[in-house]
KOLZA-281660 format. One record per residue (C-alpha): x, y negated, z; residue number from 1. Coordinates in nm, 4 decimals, padded with zeros to 6 digits. Layout:
KOLZA-281660
{node {X, Y, Z}, NUM};
...
This chain:
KOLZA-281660
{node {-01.4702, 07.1986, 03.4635}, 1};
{node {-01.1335, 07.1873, 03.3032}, 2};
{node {-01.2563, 07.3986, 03.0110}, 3};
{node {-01.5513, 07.1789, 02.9721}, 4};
{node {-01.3366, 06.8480, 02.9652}, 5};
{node {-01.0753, 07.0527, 02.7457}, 6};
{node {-01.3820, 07.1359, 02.4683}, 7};
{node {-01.5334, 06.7301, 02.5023}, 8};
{node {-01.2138, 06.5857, 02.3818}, 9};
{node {-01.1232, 06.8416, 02.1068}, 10};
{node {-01.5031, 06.7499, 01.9557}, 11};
{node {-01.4767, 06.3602, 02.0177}, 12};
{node {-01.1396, 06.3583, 01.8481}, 13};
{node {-01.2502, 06.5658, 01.5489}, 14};
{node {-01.5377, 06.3308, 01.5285}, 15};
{node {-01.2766, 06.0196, 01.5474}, 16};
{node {-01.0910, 06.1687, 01.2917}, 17};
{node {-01.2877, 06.3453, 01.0427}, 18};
{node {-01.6121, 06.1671, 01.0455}, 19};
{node {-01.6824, 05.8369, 00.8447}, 20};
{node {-01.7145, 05.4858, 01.0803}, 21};
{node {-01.9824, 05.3942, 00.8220}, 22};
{node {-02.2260, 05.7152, 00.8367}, 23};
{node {-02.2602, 05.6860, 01.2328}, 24};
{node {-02.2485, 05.3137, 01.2627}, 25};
{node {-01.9043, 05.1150, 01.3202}, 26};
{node {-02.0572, 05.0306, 01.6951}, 27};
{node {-02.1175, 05.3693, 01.7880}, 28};
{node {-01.7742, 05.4757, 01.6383}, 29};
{node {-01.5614, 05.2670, 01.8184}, 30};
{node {-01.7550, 05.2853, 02.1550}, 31};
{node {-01.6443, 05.6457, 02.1520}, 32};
{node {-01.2961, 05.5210, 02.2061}, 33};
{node {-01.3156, 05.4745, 02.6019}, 34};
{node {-01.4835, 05.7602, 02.5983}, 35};
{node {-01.2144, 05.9050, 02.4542}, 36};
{node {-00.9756, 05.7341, 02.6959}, 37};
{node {-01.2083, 05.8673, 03.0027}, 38};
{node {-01.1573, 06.2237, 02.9149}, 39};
{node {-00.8172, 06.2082, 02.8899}, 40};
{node {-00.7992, 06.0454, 03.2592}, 41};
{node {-01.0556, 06.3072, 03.3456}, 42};
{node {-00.7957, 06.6049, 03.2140}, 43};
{node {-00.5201, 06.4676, 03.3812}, 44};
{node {-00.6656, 06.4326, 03.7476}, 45};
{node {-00.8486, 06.7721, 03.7012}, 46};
{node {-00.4886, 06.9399, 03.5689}, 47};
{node {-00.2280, 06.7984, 03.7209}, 48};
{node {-00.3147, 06.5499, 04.0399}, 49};
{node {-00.2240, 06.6776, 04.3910}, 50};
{node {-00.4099, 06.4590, 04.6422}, 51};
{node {-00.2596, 06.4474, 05.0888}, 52};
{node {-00.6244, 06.6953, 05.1574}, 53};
{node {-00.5205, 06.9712, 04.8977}, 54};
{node {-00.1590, 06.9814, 05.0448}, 55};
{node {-00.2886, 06.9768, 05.4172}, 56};
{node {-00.4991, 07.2943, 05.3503}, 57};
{node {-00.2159, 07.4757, 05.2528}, 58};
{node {00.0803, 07.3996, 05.4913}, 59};
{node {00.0359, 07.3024, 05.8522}, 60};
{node {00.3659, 07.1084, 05.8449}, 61};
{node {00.3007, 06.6989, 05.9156}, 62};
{node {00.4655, 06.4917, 05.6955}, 63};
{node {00.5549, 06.1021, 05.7103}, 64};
{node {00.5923, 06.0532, 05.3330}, 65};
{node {00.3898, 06.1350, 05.0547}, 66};
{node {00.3915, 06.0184, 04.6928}, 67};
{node {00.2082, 06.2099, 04.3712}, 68};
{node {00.4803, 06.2242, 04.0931}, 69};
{node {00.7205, 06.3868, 03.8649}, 70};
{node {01.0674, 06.6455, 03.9122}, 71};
{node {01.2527, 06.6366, 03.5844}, 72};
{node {01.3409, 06.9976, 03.5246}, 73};
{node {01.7208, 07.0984, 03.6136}, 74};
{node {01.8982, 07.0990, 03.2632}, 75};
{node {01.6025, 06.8881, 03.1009}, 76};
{node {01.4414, 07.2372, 03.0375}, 77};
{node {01.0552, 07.2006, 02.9693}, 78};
{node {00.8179, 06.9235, 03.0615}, 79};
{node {00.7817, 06.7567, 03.3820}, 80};
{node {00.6819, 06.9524, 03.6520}, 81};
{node {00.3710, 06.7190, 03.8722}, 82};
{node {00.2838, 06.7130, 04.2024}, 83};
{node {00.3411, 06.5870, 04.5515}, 84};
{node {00.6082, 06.5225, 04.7120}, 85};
{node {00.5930, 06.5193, 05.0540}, 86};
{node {00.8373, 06.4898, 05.3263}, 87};
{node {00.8545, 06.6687, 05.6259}, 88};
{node {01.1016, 06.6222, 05.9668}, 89};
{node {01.3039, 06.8970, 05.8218}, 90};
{node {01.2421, 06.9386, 05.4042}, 91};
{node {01.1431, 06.7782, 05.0858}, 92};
{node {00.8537, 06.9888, 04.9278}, 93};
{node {00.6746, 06.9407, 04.6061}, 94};
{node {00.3198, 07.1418, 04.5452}, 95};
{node {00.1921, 07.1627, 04.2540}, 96};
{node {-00.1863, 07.2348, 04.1118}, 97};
{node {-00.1921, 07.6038, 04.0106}, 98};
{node {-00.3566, 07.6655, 03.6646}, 99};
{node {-00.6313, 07.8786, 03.7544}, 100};
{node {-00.8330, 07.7851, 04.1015}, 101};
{node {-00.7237, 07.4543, 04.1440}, 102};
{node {-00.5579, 07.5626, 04.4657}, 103};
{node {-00.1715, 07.3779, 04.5389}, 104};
{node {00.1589, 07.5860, 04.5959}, 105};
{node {00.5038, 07.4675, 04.7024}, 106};
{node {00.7151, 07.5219, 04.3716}, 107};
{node {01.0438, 07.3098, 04.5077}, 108};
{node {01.2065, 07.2183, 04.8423}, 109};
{node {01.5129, 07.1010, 04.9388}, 110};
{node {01.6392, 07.0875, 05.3054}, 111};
{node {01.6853, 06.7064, 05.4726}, 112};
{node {02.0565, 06.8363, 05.5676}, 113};
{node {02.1527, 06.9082, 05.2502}, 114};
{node {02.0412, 06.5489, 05.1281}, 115};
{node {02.3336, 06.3554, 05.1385}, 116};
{node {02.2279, 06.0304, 04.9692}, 117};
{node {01.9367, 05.9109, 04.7230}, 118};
{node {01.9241, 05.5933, 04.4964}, 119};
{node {01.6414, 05.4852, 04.3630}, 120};
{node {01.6330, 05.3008, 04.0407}, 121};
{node {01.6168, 05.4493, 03.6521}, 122};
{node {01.6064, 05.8274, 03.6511}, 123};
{node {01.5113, 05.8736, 03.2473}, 124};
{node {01.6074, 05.6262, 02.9584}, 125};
{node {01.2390, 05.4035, 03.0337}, 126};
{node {01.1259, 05.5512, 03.3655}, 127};
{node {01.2666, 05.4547, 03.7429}, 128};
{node {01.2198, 05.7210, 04.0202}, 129};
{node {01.4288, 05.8776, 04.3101}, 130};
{node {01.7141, 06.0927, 04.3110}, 131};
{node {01.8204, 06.2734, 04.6474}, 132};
{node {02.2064, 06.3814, 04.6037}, 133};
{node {02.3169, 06.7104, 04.7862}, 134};
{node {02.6362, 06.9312, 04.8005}, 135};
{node {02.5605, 07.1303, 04.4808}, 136};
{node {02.2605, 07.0064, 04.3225}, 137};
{node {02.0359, 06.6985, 04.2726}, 138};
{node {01.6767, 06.6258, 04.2144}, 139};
{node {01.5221, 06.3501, 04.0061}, 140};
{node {01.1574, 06.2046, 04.0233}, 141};
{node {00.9862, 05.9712, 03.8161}, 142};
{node {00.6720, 05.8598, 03.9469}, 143};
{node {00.4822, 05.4945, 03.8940}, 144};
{node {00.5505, 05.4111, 04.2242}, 145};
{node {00.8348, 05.6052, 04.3780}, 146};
{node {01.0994, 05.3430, 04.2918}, 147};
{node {00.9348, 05.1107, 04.5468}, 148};
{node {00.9568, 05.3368, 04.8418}, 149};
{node {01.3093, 05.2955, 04.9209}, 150};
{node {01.2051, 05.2038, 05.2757}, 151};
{node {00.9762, 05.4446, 05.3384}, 152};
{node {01.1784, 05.7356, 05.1821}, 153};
{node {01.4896, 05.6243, 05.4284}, 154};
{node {01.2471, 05.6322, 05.6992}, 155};
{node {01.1041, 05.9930, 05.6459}, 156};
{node {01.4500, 06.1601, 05.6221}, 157};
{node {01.5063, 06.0184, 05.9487}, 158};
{node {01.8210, 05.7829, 05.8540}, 159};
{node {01.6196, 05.4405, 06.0143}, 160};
{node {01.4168, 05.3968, 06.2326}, 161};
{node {01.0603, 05.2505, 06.1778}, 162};
């Protein structure tokens, strides 16, 4: 499916870019914009989104927090690394969509006792997130929505009660 949605856009943008408005009709022409628009959505949730069901078939673990985003590489090496981050009574995990199968594998987790605080807030220049502070080493997340979950993120390490 991925290769399929991969192949749609690179022909709808050559035909955006190399074919004339006028020979196909200006109405036609622009109405392939949300189209456009559509396949990239479609690409992202096909690449990258981790839904709660794909991370229950893989660990047996219950967690009491879950939120799809973003860990900003240690060093700023690379691009984002997306997935889920979940929270469990005794770790942080994030899984991650593997590139062939569309399967999810844990690719970072920290230990609640080595978190000694997080603040919540602006992780990059323009985006907010979390960070969670420990001994020797921190992790950031950006996410759309992760900023908001101060409560909720207190109240799956375990420091208040619900």
């Amino acid at each position: 499916m991925q290769v399929l949605v991969k192949i749609a856009l690179l022909a709808l943008t050559l035909v955006l870019v190399f074919i004339n408005p006028l020979y196909i009709g200006r109405v036609v022409y622009y109405s392939l914009f949300p189209l456009l628009f559509v396949l990239v959505w479609l690409f992202y949730r096909i690449a990258y989104y981790v839904t709660e069901d794909a991370v229950r078939k893989v660990t047996s673990e219950p967690f009491s927090y879950s939120r799809f985003c973003a860990l900003i590489p240690p060093v700023d090496d690379g691009d984002l690394i997306r997935g889920r981050l979940i929270i469990t009574a005794t770790r942080l995990v994030l899984f991650q969509k593997e590139a062939k199968g569309g399967t999810v594998k844990e690719v970072w987790s920290m230990d609640i006792a080595q978190v000694k605080q997080f603040t919540v807030g602006q992780v990059l220049s323009v985006r907010k997130g979390v960070t969670f502070i420990a001994d020797e080493r921190e992790a950031r997340f950006v996410g759309r929505r992760v900023s908001n979950d101060k409560e909720a993120i207190t109240i799956a390490l375990g420091w208040k009660q619900g």
